[in-house]
C-alpha positions in Angstrom: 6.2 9.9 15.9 2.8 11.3 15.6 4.1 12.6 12.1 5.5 9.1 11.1 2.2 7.8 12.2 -0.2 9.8 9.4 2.6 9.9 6.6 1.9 5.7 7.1 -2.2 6.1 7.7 -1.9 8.4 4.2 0.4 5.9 2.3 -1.8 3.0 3.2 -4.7 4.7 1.9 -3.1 5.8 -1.2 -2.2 2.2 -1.8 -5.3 0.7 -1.6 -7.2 2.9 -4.0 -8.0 0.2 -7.4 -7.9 2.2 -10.4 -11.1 2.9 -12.0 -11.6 0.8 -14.8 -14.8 -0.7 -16.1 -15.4 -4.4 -15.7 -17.7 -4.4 -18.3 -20.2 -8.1 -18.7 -22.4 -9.5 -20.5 -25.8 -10.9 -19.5 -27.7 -13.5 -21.4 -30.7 -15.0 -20.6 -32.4 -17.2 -22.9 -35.1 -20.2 -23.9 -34.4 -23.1 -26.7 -38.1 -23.8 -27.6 -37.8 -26.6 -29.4 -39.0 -29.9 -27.7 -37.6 -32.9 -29.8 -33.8 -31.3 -29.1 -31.7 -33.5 -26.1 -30.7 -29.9 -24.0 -27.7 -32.1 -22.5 -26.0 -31.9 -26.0 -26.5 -28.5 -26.3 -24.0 -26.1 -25.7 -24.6 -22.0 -25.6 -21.4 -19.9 -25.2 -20.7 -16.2 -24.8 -17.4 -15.7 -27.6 -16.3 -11.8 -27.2 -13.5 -10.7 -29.4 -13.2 -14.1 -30.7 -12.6 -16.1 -26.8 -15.2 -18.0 -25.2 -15.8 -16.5 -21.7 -19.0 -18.2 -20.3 -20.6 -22.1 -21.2 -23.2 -23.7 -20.5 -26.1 -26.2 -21.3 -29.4 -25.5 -20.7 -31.9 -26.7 -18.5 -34.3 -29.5 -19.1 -37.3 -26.8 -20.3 -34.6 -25.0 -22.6 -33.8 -22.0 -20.5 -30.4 -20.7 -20.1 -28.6 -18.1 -18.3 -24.7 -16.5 -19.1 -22.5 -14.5 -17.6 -19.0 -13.4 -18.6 -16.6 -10.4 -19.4 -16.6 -8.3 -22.4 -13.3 -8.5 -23.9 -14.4 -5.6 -27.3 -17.7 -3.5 -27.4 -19.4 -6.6 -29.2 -20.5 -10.1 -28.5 -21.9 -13.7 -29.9 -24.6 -16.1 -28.5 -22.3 -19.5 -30.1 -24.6 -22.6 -30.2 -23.3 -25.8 -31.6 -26.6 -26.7 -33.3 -27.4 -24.6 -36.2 -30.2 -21.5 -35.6 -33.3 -21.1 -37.6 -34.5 -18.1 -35.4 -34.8 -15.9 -31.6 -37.4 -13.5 -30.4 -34.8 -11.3 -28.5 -35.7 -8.3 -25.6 -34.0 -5.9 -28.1 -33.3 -5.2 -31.8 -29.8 -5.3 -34.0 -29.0 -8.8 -33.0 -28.3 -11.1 -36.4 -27.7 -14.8 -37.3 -24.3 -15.2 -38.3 -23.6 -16.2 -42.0 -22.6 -20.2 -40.7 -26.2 -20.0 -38.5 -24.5 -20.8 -35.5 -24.6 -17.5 -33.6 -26.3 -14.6 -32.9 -24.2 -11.3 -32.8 -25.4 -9.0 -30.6 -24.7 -5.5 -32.0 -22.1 -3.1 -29.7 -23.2 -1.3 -26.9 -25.7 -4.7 -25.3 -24.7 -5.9 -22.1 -28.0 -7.6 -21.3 -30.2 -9.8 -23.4 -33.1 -12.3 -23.1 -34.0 -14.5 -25.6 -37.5 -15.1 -25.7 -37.8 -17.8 -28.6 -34.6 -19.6 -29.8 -35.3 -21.8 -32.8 -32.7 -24.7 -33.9 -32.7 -27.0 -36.7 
């Protein structure tokens, strides 16, 4: 019985074991600085490997903050406003060609945008 007993303790164990994969998310935080925009109309989405995994609208000041999963090594800041410029925490991030994201370069989980300018 006693045998029966740890063969069981040993299987449970075994069971509940998660593989270890990476969960790997991204972090945005960001300000719109421009003061004639309505916020309420504006949205900000995370889009990684061309799905949108995190909305939102940002506060009445023009900050922002995202959170989502990382679906490729690579992610976009998507506004529906156009983009005339950012003041980012760290370099390699680019306007898109359409000026309505920023593409953060592979290998970024977190970001703050100091300065986000839209036309």
């Amino acid at each position: 019985m006693r045998l029966l007993s740890t063969l069981f303790i040993f299987a449970v164990i075994l069971g509940c074991q998660s593989e270890t994969r990476e969960n790997p998310r991204a972090y945005v935080e960001g300000k719109i600085t421009e003061t004639k925009l309505e916020f309420a109309k504006i949205k900000v989405l995370i889009k990684s490997d061309n799905a949108i995994v995190a909305e939102t609208i940002p506060n009445g000041s023009g900050d922002f903050t995202l959170s989502g999963p990382l679906l490729s090594d690579s992610f976009s800041l998507v506004f529906n406003a156009k983009i005339k410029s950012f003041k980012a925490s760290k370099s390699g991030s680019s306007i898109s060609t359409d000026s309505l994201q920023i593409l953060i370069p592979a290998g970024t989980n977190y970001i703050t945008f100091n300065e986000i300018k839209l036309k």
